[in-house]
N, C-alpha and C positions, 0 to 999 in steps of 0.2 A: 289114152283118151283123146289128146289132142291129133296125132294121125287118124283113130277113126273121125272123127269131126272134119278133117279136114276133105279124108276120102270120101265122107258124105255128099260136101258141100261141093268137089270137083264131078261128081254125078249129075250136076244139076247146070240146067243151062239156062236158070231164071232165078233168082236170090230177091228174096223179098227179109229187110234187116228194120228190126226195130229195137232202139235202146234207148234209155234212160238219162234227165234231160242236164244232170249233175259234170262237173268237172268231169268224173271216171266214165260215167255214160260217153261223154260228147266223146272221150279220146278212144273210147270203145269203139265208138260206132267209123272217128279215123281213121284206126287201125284198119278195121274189117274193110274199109269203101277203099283205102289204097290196096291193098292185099287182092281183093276182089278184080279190081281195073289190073293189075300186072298180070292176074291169070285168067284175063278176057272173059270174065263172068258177068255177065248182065248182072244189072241189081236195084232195088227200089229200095231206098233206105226213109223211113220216119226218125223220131222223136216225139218219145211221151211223157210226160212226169206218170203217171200209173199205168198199169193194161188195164183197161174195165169195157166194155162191153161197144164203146163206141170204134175203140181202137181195133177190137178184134173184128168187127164188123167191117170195117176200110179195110183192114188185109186181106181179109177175103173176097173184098170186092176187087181187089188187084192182082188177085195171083188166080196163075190158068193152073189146070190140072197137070200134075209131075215139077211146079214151081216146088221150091224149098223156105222154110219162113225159120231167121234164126234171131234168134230174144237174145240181146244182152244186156245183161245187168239185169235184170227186171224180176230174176231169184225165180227158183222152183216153189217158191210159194204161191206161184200163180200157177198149179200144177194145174187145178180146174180150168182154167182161162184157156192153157194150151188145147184142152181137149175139144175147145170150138173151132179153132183154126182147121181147115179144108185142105190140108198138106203137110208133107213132113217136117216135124220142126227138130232145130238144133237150140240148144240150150249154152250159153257161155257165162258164168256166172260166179260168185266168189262168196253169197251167202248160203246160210247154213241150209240144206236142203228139208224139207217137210214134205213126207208121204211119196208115193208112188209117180214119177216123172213117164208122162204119153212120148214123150221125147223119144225120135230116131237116135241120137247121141247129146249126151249129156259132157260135159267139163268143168268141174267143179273142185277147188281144192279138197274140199271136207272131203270129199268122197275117198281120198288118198293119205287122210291125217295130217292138212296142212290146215292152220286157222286161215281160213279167207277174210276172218275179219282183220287182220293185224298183219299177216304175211301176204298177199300177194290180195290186185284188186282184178274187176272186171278187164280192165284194160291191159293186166297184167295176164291173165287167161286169153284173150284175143293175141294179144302176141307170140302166145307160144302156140297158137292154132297156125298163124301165118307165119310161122316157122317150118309150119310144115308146107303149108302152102306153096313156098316160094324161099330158095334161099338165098335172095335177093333181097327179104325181109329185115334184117335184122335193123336197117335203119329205124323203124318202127317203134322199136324199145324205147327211145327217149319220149314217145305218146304214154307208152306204157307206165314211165316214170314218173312222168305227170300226173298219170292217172292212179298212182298211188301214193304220192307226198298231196295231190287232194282229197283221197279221202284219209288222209292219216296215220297212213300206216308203218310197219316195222319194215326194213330191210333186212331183213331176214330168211334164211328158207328161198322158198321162192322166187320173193323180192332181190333176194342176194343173188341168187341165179341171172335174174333180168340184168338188174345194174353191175355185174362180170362183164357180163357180154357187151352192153353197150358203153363200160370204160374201155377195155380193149380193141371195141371198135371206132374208138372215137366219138361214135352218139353222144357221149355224154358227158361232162368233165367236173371237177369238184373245187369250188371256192368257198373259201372260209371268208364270215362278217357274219353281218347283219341278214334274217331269215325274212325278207322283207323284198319287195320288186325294188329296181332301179327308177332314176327320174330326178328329178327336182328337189332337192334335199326339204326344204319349205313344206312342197306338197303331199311329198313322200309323206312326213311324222305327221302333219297336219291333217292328213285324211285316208291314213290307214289305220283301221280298226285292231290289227293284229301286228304289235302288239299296242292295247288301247292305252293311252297314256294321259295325265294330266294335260298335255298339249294337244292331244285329240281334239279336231274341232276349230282350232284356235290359230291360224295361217301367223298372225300374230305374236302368239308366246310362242310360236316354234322358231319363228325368226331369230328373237328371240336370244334362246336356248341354244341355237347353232350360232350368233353372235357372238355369245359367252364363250365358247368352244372354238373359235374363232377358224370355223370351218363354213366352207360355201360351196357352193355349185351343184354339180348330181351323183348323186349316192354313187355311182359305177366310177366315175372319175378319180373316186380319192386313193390317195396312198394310204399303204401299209399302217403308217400309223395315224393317219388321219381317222383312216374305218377303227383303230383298238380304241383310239381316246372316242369317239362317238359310240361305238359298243359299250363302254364303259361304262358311260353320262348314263344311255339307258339304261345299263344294268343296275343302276345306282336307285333309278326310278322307279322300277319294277320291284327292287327290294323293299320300297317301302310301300308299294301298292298291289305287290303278288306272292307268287309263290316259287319256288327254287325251279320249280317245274317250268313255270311260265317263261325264266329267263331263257333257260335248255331250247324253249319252242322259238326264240328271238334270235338267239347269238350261237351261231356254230356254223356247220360248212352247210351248205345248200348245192342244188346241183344246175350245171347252165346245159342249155339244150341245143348242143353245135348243130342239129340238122334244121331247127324248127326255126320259123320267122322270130321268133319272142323266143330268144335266149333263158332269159331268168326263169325260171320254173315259178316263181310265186308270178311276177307278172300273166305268165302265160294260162296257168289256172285263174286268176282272178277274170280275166277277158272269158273265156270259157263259163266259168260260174257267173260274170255280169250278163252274158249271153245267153244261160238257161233260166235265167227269171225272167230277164226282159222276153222271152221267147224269140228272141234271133236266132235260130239253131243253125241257120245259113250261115250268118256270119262265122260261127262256133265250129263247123265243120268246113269249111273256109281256110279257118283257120288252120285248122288240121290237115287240110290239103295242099298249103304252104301255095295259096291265092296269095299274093303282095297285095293286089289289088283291094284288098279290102283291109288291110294292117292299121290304117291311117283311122278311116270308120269308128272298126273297132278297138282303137285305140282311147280314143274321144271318147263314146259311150260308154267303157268302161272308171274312164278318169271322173265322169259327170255320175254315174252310179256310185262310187263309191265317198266321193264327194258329198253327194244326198245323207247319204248313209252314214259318214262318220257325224255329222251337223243332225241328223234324224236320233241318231243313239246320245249325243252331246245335252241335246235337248232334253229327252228322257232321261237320261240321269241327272241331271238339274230339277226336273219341274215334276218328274214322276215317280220319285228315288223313295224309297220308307227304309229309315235306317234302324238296324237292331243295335242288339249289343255286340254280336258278336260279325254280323253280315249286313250288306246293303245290296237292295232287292228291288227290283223295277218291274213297273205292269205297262206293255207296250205290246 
């Protein structure tokens, strides 16, 4: 699947690329815009959160006859939608397919017995298309990696394929702590929502808390066992406000991303996701293109997004909270 797609896409001497506005999207659309420029492919690349009628409308008003138009992320369930577009389209995708794809070439785990939803994502699909591409690719995979510890997924399969190749190549390396971005030990627990804690919210009690613990500075800086006694205090936290699960998604090894500007893989998704709401998809792809020039920006925006949002969710479960007996449940 992935050499046909690829031999498709080298046919074409116009690429017209639309994907989806999420972490997996944005490193989707990465992938493909570096891949593209190494093998001298012209290309017009959007960002949508849905395809519906406006979208398919713009693409066809941009692409000439014999262009190429290739969807990612954006699922065969928009198999109707494709059949408006005015040129060959390639399909790169990781959900479960519905009904008959107009697609020149499709790439889709299901279609081979892989869960797309759980083993491998769009951006995980995009990389092994530009494998074929170019075997100068492989730097690509730590997008890849990204674009599957944001939507969730298993390393497994596929996934495991990916992250082979880009520990071996160095892409990608493995540190044990906290599943959480680097920074300001304060701001870090104070207004990260994952994982959400009684100090969410509270720059204050987080001081605090790390007082007690008699730990300071930025989360990336500490020793060994500076990060087990802070994993710990958390884990302590969450025992009595989650689930065995919750601790598992907090405390274990996480992966750092030697090629890309933003190292930490949660930092570098979160910039990415505070990018595709606020609709900066420039800066988001930017980023993907390892622009410095814009690191600082979208650094800031991100810190002020998420900020809003731990202090926005604080609030609600204060002031908008209905407690049961067994659960407590908020309407926001």
């Amino acid at each position: 699947m992935q050499k046909n797609a690829a031999d498709k896409i080298r046919k074409h001497n116009f690429v017209r690329v639309v994907s989806h506005n999420d972490a997996d999207g944005l490193t989707s659309a990465g992938i493909m815009a570096q891949a593209l420029l190494r093998a001298d492919i012209p290309f017009q690349l959007s960002i949508a959160a849905k395809l519906d009628e406006a979208v398919i409308e713009e693409v066809n008003r941009t692409i000439s006859q014999g262009d190429l138009v290739i969807f990612l992320r954006h699922g065969q369930r928009a198999a109707g939608t494709y059949r408006k577009v005015k040129a060959d389209v390639v399909v790169l995708d990781h959900h479960q397919p519905v009904g008959q794809s107009p697609a020149k070439a499709v790439v889709n785990a299901h279609m081979v017995g892989i869960d797309g939803a759980t083993d491998i994502s769009a951006s995980g699909t995009c990389y092994l298309v530009a494998r074929k591409l170019g075997t100068g690719n492989i730097d690509l995979a730590g997008l890849a990696i990204a674009g599957a510890v944001g939507d969730r997924q298993l390393f497994r399969t596929a996934n495991a394929f990916i992250l082979e190749e880009a520990l071996k190549a160095g892409v990608v390396s493995v540190r044990k702590g906290l599943k959480i971005g680097d920074g300001n030990l304060v701001n870090v627990l104070a207004y990260s929502t994952e994982p959400f804690l009684d100090i969410t919210g509270y720059p204050e009690k987080a001081a605090e808390f790390l007082n007690q613990l008699e730990i300071s500075g930025n989360i990336e800086d500490l020793s060994e066992s500076e990060l087990s006694k802070l994993a710990s205090a958390i884990a302590l936290k969450l025992v009595r406000q989650a689930s065995p699960e919750a601790i598992e998604a907090v405390i274990g090894e996480f992966f750092l991303l030697n090629r890309e500007l933003v190292h930490n893989v949660y930092d570098f998704i979160s910039i990415l996701n505070t990018c595709g709401k606020q609709k900066v998809y420039g800066l988001a792809l930017s980023l993907c293109l390892k622009d410095s020039g814009i690191l600082d920006e979208a650094l800031s925006l991100t810190k002020e997004h998420e900020k809003n949002l731990a202090l926005d969710i604080r609030e609600s479960v204060e002031k908008k909270s209905v407690k049961g007996e067994y659960l407590v449940y908020k309407h926001g």
